[in-house]
N, C-alpha and C positions, 0 to 999 in steps of 0.2 A: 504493500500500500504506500507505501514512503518511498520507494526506490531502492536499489541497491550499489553499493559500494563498489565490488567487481563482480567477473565473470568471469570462468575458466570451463573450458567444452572442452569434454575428450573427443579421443577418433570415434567413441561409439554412439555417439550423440548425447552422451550423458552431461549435463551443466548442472554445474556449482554458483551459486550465486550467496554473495556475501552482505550483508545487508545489518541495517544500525549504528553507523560510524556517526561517532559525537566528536565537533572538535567545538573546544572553549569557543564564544562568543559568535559561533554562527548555529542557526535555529534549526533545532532536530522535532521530528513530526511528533515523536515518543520518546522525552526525555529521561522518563522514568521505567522505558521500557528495555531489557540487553540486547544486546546483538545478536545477529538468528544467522543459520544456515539454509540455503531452501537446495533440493533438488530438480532440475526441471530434465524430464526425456524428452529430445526436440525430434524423437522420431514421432513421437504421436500426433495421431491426426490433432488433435486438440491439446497443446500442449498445457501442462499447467505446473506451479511452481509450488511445491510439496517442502512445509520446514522439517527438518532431520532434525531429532532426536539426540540433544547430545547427554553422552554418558554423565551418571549420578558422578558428583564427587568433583564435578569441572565448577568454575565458580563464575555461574553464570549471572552475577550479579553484576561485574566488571569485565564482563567480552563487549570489547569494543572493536568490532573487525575492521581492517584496514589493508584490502588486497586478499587474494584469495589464489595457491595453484595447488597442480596436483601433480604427483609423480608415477610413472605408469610403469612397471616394470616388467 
């Protein structure tokens, strides 16, 4: 709903998208809200953008993402 920060697409159409980046003195849509991960398949006819789950124990009070890649091995 607010946008997101980056993007990174593998070769299998699979996209990461980074989203909730605060910086001091310019205006975030959810300031009170963390930063998300969403997954988007751009093979699908309709694609749509699904947040991921991140594991207990991460401190998602203070994820502020800023750039997003991935390593494929």
């Amino acid at each position: 709903e607010a946008g997101s920060e980056d993007i990174d697409i593998l070769p299998n159409g699979l996209a990461f998208i980074s989203s909730g980046l605060k910086y001091p003195g310019i205006k975030s849509f959810a300031p009170d809200k963390p930063g998300e991960i969403f997954l988007v398949d751009l093979n699908e006819d309709n694609p749509r953008a699904v947040e991921l789950r991140i594991s207990r124990g991460f401190d998602l009070a203070s994820f502020n993402p800023h750039g997003i890649s991935t390593y494929v091995d």
